[in-house]
PDB file of N, H, CA, C and O in Angstrom:
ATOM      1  N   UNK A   1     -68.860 -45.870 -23.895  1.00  0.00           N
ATOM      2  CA  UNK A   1     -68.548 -44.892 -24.909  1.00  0.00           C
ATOM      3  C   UNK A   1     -67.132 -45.073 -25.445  1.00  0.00           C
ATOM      4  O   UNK A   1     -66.902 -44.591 -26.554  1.00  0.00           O
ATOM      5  N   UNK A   2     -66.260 -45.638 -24.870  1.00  0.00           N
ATOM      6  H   UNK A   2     -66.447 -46.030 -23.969  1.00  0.00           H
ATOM      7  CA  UNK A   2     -64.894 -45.708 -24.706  1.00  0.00           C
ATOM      8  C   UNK A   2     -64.617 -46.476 -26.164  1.00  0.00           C
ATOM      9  O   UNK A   2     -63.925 -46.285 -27.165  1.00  0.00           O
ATOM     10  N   UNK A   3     -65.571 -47.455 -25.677  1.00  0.00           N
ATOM     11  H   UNK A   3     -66.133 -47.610 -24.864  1.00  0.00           H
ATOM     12  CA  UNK A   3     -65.933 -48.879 -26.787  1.00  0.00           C
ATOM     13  C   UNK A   3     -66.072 -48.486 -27.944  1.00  0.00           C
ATOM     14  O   UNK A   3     -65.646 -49.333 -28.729  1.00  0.00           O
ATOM     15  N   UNK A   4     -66.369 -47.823 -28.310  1.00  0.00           N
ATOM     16  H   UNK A   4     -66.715 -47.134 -27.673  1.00  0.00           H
ATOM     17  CA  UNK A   4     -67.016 -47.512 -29.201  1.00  0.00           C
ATOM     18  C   UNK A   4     -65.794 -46.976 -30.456  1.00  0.00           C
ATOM     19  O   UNK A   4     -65.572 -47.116 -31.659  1.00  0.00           O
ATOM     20  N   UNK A   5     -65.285 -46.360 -29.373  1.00  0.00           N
ATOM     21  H   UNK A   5     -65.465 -46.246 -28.396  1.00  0.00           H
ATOM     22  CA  UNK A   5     -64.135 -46.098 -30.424  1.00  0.00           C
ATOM     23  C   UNK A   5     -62.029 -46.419 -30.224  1.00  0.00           C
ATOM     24  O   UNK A   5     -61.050 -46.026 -30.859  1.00  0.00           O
ATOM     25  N   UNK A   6     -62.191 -47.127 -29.258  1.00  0.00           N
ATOM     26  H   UNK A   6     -62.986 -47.447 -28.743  1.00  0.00           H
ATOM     27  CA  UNK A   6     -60.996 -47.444 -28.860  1.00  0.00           C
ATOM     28  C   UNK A   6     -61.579 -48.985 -28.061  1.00  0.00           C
ATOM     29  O   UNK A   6     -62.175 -49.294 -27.029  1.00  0.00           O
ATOM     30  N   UNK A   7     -60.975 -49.677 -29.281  1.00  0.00           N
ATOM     31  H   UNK A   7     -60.491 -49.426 -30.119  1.00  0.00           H
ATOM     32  CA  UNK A   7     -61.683 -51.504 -28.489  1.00  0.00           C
ATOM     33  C   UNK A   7     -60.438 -52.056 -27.270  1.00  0.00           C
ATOM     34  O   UNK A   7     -59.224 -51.866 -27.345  1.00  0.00           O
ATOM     35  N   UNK A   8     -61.027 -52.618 -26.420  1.00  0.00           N
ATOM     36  H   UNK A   8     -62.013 -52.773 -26.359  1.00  0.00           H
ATOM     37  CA  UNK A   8     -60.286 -52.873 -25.077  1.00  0.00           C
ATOM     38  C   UNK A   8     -59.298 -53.754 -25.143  1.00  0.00           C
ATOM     39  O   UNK A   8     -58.497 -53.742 -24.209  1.00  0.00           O
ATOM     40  N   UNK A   9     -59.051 -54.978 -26.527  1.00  0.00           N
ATOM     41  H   UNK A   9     -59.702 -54.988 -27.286  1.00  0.00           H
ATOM     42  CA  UNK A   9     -57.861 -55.565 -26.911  1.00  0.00           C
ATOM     43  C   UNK A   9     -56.962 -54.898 -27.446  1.00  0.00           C
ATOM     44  O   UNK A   9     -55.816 -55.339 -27.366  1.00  0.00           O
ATOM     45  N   UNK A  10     -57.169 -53.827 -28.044  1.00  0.00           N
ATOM     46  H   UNK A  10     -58.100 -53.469 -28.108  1.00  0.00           H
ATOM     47  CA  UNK A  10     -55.946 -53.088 -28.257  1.00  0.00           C
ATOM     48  C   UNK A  10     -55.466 -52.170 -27.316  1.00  0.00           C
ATOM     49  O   UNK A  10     -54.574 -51.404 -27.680  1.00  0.00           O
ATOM     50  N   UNK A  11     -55.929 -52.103 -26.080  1.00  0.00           N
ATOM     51  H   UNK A  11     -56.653 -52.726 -25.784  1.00  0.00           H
ATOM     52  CA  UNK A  11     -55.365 -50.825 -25.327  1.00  0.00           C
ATOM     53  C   UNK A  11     -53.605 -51.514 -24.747  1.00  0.00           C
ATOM     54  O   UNK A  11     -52.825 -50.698 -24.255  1.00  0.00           O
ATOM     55  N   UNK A  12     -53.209 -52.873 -24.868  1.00  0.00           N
ATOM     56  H   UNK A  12     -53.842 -53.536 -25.268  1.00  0.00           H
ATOM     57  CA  UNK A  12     -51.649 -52.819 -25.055  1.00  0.00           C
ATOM     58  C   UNK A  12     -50.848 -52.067 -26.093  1.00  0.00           C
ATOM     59  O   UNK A  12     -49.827 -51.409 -25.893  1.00  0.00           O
ATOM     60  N   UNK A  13     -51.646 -52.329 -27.539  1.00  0.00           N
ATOM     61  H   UNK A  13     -52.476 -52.863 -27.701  1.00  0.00           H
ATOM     62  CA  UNK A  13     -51.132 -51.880 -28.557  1.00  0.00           C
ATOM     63  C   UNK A  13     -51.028 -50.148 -28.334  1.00  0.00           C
ATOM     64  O   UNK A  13     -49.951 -49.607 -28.583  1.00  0.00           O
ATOM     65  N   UNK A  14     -52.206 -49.318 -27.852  1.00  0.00           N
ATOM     66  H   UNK A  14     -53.081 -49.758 -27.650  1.00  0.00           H
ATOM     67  CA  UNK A  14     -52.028 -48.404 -27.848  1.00  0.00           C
ATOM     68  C   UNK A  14     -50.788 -48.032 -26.676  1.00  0.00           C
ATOM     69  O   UNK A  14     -49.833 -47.270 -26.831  1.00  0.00           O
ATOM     70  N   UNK A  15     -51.087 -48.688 -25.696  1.00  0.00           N
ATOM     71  H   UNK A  15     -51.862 -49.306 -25.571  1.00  0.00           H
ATOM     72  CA  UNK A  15     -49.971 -48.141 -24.155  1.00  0.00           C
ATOM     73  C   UNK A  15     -48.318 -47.915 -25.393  1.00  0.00           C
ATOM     74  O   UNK A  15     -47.486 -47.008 -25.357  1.00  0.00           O
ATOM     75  N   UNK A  16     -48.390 -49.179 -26.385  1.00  0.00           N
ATOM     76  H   UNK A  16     -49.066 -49.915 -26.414  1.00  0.00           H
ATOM     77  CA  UNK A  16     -46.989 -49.023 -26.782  1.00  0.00           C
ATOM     78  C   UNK A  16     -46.328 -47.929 -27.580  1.00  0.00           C
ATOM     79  O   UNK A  16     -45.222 -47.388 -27.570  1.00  0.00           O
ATOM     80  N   UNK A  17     -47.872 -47.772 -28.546  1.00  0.00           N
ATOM     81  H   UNK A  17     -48.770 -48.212 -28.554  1.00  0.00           H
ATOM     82  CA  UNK A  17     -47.651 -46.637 -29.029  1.00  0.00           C
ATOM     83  C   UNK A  17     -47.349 -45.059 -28.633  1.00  0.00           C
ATOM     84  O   UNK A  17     -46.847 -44.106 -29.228  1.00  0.00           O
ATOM     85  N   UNK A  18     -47.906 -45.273 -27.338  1.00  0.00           N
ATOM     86  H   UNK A  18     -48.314 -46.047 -26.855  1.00  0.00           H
ATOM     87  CA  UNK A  18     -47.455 -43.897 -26.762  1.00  0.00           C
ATOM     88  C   UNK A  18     -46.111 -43.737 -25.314  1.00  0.00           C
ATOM     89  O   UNK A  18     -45.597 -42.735 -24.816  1.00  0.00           O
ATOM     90  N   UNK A  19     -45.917 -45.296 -25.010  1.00  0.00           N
ATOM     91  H   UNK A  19     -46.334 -46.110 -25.414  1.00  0.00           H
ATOM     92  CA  UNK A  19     -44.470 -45.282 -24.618  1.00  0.00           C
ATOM     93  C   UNK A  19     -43.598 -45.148 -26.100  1.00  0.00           C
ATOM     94  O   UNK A  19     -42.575 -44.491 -25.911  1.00  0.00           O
ATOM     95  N   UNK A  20     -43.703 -45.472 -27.108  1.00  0.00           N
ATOM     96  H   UNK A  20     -44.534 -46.006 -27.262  1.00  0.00           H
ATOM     97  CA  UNK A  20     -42.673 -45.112 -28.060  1.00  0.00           C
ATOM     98  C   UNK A  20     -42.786 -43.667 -28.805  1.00  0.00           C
ATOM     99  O   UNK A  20     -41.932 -43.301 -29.613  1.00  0.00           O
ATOM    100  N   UNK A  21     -43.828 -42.948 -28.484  1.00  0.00           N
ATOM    101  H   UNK A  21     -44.521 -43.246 -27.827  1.00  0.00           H
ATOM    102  CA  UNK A  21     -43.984 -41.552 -28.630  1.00  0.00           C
ATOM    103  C   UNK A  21     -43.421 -40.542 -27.728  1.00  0.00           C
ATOM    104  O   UNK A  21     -43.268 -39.353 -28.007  1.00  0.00           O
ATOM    105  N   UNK A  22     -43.047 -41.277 -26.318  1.00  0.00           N
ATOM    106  H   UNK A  22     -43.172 -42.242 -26.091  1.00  0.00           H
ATOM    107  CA  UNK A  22     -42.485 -40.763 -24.956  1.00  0.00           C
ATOM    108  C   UNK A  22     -41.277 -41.122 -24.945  1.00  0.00           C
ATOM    109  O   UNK A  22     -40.484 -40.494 -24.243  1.00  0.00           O
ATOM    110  N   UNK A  23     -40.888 -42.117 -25.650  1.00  0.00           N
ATOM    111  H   UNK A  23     -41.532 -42.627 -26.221  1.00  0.00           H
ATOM    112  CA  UNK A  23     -39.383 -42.505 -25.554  1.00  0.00           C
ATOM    113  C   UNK A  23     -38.792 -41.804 -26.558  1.00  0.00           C
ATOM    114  O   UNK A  23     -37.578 -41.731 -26.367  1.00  0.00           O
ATOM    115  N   UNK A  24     -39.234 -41.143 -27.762  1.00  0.00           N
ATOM    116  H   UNK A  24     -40.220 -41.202 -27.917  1.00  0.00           H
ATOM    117  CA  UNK A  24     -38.635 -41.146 -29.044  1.00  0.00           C
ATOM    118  C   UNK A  24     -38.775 -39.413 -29.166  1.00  0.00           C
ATOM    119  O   UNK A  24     -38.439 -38.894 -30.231  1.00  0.00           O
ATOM    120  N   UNK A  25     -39.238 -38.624 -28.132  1.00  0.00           N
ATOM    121  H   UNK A  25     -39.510 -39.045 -27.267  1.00  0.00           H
ATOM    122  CA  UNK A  25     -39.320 -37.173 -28.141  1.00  0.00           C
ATOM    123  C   UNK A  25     -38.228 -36.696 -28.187  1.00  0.00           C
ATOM    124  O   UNK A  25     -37.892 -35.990 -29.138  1.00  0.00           O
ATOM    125  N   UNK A  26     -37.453 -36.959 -27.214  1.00  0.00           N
ATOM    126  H   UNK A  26     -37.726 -37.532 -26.442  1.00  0.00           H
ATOM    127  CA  UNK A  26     -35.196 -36.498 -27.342  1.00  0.00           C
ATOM    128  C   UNK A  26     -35.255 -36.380 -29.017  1.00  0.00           C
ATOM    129  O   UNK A  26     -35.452 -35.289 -29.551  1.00  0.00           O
ATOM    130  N   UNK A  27     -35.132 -37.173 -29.515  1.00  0.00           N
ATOM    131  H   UNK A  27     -34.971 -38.059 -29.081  1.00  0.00           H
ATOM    132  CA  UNK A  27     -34.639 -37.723 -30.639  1.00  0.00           C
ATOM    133  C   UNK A  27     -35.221 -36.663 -32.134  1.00  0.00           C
ATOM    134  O   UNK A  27     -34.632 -35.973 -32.967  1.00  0.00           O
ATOM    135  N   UNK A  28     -36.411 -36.958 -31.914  1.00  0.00           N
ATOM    136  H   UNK A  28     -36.889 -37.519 -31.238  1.00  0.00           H
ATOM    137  CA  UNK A  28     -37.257 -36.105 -32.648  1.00  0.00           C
ATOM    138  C   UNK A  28     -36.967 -34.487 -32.361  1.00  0.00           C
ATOM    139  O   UNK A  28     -36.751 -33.769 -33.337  1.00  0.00           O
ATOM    140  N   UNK A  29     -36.962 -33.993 -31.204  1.00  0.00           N
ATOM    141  H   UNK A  29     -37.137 -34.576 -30.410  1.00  0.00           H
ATOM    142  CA  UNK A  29     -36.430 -32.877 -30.908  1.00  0.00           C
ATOM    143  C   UNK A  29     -35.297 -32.300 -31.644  1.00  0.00           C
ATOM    144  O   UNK A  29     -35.153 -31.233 -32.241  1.00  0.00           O
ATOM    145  N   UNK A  30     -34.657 -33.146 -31.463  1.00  0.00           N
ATOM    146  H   UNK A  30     -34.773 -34.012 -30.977  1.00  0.00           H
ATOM    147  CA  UNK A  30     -33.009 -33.183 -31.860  1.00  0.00           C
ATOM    148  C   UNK A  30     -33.519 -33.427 -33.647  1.00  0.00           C
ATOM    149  O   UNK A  30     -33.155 -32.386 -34.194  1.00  0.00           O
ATOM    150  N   UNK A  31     -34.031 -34.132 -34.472  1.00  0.00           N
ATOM    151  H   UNK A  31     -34.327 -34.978 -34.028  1.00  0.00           H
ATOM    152  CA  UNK A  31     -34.034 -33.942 -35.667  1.00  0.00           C
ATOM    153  C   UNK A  31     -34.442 -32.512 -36.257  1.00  0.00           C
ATOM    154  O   UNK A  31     -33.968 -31.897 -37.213  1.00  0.00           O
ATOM    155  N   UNK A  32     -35.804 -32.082 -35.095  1.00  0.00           N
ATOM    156  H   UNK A  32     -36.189 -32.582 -34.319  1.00  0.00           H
ATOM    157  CA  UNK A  32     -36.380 -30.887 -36.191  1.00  0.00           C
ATOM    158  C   UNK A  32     -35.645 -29.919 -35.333  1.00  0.00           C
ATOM    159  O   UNK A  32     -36.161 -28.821 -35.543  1.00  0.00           O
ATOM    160  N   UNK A  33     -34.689 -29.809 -34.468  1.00  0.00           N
ATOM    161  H   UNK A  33     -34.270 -30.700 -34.297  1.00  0.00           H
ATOM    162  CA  UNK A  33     -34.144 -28.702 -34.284  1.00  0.00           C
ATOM    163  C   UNK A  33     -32.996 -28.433 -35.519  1.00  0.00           C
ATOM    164  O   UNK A  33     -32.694 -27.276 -35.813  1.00  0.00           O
ATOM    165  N   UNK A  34     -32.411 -29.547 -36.185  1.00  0.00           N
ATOM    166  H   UNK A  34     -32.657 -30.486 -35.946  1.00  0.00           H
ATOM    167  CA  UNK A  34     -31.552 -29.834 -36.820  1.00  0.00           C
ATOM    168  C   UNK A  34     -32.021 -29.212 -38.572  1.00  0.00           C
ATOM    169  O   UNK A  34     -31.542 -28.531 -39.478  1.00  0.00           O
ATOM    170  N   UNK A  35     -33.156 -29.923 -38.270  1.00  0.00           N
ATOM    171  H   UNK A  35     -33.546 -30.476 -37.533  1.00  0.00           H
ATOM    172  CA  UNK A  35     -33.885 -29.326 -39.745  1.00  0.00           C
ATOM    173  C   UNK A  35     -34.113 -27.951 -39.812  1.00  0.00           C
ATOM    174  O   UNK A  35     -33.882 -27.476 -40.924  1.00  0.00           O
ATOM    175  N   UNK A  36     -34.587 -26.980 -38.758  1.00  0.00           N
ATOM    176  H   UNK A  36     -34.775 -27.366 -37.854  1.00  0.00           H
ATOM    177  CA  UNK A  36     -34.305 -25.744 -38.579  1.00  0.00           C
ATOM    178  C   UNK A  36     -33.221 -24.993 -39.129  1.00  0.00           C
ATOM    179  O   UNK A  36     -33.130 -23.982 -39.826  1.00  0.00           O
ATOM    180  N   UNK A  37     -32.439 -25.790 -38.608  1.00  0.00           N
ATOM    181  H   UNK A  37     -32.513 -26.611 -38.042  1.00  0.00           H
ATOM    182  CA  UNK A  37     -31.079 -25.074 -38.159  1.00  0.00           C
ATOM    183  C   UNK A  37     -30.399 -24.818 -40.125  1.00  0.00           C
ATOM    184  O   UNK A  37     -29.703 -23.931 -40.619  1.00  0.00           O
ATOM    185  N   UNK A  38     -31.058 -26.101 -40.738  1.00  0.00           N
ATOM    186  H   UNK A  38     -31.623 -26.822 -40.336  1.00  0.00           H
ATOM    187  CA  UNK A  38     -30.780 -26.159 -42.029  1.00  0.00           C
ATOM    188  C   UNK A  38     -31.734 -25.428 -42.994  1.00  0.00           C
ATOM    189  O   UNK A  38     -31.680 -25.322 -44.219  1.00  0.00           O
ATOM    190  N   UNK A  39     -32.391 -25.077 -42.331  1.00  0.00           N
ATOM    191  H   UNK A  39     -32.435 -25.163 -41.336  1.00  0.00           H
ATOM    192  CA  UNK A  39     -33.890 -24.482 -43.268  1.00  0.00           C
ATOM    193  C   UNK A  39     -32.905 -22.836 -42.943  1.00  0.00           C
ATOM    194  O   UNK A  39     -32.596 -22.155 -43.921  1.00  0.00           O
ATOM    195  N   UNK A  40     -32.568 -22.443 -41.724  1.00  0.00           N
ATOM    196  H   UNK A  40     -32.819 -22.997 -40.930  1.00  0.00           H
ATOM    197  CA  UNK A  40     -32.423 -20.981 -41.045  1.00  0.00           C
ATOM    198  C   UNK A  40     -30.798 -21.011 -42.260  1.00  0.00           C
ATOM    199  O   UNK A  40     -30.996 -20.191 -43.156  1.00  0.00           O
ATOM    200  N   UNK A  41     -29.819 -21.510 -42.378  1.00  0.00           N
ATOM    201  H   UNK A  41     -29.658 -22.177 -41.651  1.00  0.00           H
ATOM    202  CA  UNK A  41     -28.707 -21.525 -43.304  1.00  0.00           C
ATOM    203  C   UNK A  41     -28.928 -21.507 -44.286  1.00  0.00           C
ATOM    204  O   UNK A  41     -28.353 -20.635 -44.936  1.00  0.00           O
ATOM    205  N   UNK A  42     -29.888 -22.439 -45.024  1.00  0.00           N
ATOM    206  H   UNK A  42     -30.355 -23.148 -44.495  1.00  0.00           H
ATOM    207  CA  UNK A  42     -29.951 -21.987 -46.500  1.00  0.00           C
ATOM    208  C   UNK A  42     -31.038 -20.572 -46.446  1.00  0.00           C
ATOM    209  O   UNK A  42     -30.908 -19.903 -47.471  1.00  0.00           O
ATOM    210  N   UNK A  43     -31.720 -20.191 -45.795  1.00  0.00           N
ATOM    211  H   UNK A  43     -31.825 -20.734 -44.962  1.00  0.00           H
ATOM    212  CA  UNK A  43     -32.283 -18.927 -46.231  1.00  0.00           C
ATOM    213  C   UNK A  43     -31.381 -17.339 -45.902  1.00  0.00           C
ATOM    214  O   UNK A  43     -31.690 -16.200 -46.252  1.00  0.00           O
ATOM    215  N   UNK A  44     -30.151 -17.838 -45.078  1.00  0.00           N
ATOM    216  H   UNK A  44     -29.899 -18.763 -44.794  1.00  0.00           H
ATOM    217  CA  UNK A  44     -29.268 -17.038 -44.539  1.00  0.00           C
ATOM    218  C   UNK A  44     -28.472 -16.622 -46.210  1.00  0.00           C
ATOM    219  O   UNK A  44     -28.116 -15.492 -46.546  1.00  0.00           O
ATOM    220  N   UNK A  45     -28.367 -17.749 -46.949  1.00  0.00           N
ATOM    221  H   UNK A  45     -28.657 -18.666 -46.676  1.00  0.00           H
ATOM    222  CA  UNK A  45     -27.235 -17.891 -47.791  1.00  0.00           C
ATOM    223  C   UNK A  45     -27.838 -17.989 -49.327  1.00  0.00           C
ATOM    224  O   UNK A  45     -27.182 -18.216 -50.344  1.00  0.00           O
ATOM    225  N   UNK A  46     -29.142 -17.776 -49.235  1.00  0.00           N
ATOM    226  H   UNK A  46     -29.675 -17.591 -48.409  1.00  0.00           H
ATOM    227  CA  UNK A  46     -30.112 -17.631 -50.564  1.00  0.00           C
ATOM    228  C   UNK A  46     -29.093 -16.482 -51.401  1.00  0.00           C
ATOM    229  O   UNK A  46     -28.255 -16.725 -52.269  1.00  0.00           O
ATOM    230  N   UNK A  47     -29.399 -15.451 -50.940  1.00  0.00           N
ATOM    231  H   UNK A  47     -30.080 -15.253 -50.235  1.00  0.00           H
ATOM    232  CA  UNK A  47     -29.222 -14.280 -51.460  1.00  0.00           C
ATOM    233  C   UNK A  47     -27.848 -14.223 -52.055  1.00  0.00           C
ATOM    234  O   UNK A  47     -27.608 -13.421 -52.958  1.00  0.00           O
ATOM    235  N   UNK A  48     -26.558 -15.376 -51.395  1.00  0.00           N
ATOM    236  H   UNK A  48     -26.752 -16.027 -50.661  1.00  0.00           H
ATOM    237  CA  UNK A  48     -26.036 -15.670 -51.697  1.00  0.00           C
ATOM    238  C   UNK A  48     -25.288 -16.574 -53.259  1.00  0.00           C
ATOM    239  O   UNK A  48     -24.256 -16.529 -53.928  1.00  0.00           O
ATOM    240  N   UNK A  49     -26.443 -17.251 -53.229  1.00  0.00           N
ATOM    241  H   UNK A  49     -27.281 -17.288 -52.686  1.00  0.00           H
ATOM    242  CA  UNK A  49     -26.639 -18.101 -53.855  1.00  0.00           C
ATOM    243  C   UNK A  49     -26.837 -17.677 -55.417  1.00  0.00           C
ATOM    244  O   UNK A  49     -26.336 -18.135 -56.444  1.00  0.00           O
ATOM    245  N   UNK A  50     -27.795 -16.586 -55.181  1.00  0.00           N
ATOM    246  H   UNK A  50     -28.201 -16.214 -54.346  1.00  0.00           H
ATOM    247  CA  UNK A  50     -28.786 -15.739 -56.724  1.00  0.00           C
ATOM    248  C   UNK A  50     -27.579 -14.846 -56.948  1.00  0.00           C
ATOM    249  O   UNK A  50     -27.395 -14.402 -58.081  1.00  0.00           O
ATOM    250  N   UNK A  51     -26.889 -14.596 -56.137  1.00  0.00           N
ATOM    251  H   UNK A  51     -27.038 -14.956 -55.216  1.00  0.00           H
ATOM    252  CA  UNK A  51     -25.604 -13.368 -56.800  1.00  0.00           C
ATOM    253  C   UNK A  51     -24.719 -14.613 -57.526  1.00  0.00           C
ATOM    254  O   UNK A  51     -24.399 -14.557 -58.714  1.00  0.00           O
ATOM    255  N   UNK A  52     -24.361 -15.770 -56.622  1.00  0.00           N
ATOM    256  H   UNK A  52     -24.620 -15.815 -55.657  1.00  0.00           H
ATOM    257  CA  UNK A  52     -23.152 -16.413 -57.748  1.00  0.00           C
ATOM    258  C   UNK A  52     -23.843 -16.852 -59.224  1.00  0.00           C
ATOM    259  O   UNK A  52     -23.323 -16.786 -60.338  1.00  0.00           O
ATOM    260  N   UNK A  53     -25.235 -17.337 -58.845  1.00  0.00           N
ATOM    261  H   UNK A  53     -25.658 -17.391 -57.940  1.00  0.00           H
ATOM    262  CA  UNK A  53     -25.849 -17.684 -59.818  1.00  0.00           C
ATOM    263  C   UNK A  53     -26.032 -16.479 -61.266  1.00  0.00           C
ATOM    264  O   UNK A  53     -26.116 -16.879 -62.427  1.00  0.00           O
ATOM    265  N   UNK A  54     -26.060 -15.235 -60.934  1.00  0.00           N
ATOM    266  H   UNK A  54     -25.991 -14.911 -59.990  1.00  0.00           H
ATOM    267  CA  UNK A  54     -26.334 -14.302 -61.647  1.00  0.00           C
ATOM    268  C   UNK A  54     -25.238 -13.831 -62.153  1.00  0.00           C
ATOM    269  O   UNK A  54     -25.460 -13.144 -63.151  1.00  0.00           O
ATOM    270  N   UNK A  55     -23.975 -13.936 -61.825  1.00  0.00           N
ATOM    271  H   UNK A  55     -23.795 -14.493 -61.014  1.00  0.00           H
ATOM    272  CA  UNK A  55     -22.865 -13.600 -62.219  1.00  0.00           C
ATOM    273  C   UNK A  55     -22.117 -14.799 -63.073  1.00  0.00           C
ATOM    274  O   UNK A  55     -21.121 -14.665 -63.784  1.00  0.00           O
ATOM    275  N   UNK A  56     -22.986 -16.202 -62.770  1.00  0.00           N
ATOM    276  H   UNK A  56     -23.795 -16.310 -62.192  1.00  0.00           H
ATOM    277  CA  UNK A  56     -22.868 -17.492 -63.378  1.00  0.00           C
ATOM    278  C   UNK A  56     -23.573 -17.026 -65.061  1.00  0.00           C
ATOM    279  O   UNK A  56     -23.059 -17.209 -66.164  1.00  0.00           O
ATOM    280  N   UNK A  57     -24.432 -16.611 -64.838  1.00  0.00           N
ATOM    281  H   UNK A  57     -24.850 -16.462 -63.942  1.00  0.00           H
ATOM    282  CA  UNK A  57     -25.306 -16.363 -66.027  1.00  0.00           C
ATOM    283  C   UNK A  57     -24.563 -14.904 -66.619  1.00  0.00           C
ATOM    284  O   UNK A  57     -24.571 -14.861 -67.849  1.00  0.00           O
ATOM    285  N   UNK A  58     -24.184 -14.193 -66.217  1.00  0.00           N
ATOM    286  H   UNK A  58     -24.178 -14.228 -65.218  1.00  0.00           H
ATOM    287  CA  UNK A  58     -23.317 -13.015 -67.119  1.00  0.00           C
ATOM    288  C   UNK A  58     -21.900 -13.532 -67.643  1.00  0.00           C
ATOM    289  O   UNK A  58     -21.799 -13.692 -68.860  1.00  0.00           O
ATOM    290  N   UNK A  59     -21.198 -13.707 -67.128  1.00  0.00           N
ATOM    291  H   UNK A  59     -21.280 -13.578 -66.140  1.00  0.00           H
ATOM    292  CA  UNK A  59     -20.048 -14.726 -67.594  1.00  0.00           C
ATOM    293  C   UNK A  59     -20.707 -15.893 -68.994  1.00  0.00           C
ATOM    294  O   UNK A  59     -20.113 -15.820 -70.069  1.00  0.00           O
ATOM    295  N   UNK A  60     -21.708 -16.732 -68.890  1.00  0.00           N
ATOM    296  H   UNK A  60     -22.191 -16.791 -68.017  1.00  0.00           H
ATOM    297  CA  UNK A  60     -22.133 -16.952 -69.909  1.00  0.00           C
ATOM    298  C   UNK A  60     -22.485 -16.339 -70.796  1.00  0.00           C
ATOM    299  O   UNK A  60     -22.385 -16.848 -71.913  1.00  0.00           O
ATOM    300  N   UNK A  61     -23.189 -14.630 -70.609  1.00  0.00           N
ATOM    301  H   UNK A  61     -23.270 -14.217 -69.702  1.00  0.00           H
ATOM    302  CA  UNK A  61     -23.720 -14.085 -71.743  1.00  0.00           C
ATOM    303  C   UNK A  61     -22.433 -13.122 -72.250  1.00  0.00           C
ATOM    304  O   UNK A  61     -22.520 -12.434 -73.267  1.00  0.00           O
ATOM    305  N   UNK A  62     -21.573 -13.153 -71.647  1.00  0.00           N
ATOM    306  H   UNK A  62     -21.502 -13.712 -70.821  1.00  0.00           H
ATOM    307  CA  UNK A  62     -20.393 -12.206 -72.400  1.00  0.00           C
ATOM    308  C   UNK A  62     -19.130 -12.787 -72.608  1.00  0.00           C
ATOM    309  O   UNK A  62     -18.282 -12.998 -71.741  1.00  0.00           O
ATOM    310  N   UNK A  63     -19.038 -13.088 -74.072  1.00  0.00           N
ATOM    311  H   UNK A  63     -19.727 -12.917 -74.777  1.00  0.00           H
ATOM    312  CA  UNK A  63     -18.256 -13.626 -74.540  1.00  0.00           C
ATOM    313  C   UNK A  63     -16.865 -13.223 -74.237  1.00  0.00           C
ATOM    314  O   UNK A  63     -16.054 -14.135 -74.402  1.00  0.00           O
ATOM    315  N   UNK A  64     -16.329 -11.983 -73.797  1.00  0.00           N
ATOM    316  H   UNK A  64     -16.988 -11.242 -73.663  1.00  0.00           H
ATOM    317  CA  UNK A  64     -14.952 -11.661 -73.211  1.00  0.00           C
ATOM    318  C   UNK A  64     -14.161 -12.222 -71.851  1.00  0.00           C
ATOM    319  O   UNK A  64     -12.977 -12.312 -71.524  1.00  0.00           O
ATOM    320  N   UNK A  65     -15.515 -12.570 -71.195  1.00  0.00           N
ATOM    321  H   UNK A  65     -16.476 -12.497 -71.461  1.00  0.00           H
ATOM    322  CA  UNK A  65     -15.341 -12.895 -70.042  1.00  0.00           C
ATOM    323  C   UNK A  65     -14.807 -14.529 -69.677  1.00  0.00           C
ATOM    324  O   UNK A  65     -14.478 -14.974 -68.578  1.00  0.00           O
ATOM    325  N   UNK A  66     -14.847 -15.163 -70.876  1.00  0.00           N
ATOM    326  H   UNK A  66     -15.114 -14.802 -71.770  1.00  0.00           H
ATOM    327  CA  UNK A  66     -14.851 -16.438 -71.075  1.00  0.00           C
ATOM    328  C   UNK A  66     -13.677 -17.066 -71.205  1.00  0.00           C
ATOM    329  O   UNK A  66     -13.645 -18.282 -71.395  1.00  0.00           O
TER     330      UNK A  66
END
């Protein structure tokens, strides 16, 4: 049954693929904790963002301010 769907010349190829899935977890960890960490800051600082932006856009619409 094995055969059928995992052929027996590749089971090196696979062993490697999953020592480099076991070796490369640290790493990966460490990226999407990182990507988090950047996803959690810009949504911290959105709100931030729409006030300079909105006060960007009034300063444009009033000519005194200019």
């Amino acid at each position: 049954m094995i055969g059928e769907y995992a052929h027996w010349d590749l089971w090196p190829a696979y062993g490697c693929v999953i020592l480099v899935w076991i070796v490369t977890s640290p790493f990966r960890d460490v990226i999407l904790a990182y990507i988090l960490q950047v996803w959690l800051f810009i949504g911290m600082n959105r709100s931030k963002c729409y006030e300079c932006a909105a006060l960007y856009r009034g300063v444009l619409r009033d000519s005194e301010q200019r």
